[in-house]
C-alpha atoms as one frame of an Amber mdcrd trajectory, in Angstrom:
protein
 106.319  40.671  83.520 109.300  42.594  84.288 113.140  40.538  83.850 116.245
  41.735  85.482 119.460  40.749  84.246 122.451  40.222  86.463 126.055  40.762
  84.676 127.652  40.055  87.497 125.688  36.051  87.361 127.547  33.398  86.229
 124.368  32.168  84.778 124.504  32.791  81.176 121.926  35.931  80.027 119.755
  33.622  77.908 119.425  31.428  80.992 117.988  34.061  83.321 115.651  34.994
  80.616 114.693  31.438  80.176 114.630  31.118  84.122 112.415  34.205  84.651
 110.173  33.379  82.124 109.655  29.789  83.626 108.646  31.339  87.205 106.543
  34.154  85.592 104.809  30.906  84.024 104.730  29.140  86.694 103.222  32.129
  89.213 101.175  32.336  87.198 101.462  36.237  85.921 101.756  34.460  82.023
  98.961  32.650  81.548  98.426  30.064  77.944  97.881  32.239  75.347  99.739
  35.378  76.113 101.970  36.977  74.008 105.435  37.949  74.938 107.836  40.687
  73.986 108.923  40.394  69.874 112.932  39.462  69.903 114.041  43.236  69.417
 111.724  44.437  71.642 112.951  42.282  74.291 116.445  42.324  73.335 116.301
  46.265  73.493 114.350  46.681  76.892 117.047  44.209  78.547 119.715  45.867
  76.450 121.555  42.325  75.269 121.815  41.202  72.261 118.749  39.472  70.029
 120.720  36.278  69.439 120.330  36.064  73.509 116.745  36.559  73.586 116.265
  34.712  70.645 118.093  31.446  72.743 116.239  31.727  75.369 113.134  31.478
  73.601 114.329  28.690  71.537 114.832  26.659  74.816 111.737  28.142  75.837
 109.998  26.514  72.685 112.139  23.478  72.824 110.756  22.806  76.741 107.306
  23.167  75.510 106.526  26.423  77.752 106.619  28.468  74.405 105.003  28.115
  71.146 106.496  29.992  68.244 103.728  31.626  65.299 105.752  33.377  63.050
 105.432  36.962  62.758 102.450  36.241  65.332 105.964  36.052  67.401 106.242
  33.670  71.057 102.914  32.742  72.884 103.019  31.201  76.362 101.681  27.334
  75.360  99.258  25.561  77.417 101.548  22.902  78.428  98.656  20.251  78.565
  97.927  20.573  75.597 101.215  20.596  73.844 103.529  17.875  75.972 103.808
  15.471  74.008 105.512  11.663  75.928 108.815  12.246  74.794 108.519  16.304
  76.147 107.134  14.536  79.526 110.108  12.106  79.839 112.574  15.045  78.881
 111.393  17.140  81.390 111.224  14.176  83.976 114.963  13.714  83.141 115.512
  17.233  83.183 114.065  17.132  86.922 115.937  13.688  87.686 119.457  14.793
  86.452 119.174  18.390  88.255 118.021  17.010  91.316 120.955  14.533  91.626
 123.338  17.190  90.797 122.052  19.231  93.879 121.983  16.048  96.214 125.691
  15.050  95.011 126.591  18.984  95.792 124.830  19.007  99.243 126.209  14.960
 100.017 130.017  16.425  99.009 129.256  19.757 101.424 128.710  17.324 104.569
 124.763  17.641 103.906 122.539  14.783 104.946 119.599  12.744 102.932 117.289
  14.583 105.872 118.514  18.083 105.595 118.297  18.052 101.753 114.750  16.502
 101.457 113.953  18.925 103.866 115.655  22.009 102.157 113.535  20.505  98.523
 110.255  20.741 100.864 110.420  23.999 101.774 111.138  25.394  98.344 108.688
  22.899  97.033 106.030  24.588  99.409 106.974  27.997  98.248 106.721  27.471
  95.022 103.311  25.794  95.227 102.180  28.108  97.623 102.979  30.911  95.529
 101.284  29.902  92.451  98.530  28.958  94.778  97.955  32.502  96.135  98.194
  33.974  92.344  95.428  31.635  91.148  93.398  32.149  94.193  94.150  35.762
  93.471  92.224  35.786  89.768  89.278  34.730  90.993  89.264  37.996  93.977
């Protein structure tokens, strides 16, 4: 897993860690179990400081993505196993109150209900397709 960090983004550093992370997770190239950079180590490679890389996995931990073992340091969780209802409904509102914000955005842009269920489609099918090919991609 390699992360790039853009200083000219307005995103917030921790943020694209916490982003990248997400989409390694979810392609599938961090599996349950696997252990990711210590907080230095990270921190140093990416060349911000800890306190960053230590938010991001906070929120990582916080989401249920990460589990934290002490000086055993962050392990990717097995999300089954570890979302609990009130993680579920979090993340459900998570999903809810992000998706509005995007359909208010699009709505205020001139955007229709048809062009932005068909814009969340398409990424929806990348996304799925993608972590479809890297699973069907183990097993080669």
């Amino acid at each position: 897993m390699i992360l790039h960090i853009d200083q000219m983004d307005q995103t917030p550093v921790y943020q694209q860690i916490r982003d990248q992370i997400v989409a390694a997770i979810a392609r599938e190239e961090l599996l349950p179990a696997d252990r990711l950079p210590s907080v230095r180590t990270l921190a140093g490679d990416l060349g911000v400081n800890l306190h960053t890389v230590n938010k991001a996995y906070a929120v990582l931990r916080d989401e249920g993505y990460l589990l934290m073992r002490g000086r055993s340091g962050a392990i990717v969780a097995d999300f089954g196993q570890v979302a609990t209802p009130e993680r579920v409904a979090a993340n459900a509102e998570r999903l809810a109150t992000g998706l509005r914000q995007l359909a208010l955005e699009h709505c205020a842009q001139g955007g229709t209900e048809e062009t932005f269920l068909e814009a969340a489609r398409t990424q929806a099918r990348r996304v799925f397709a993608d972590s479809a090919a890297g699973s069907s991609s183990e097993g080669a």
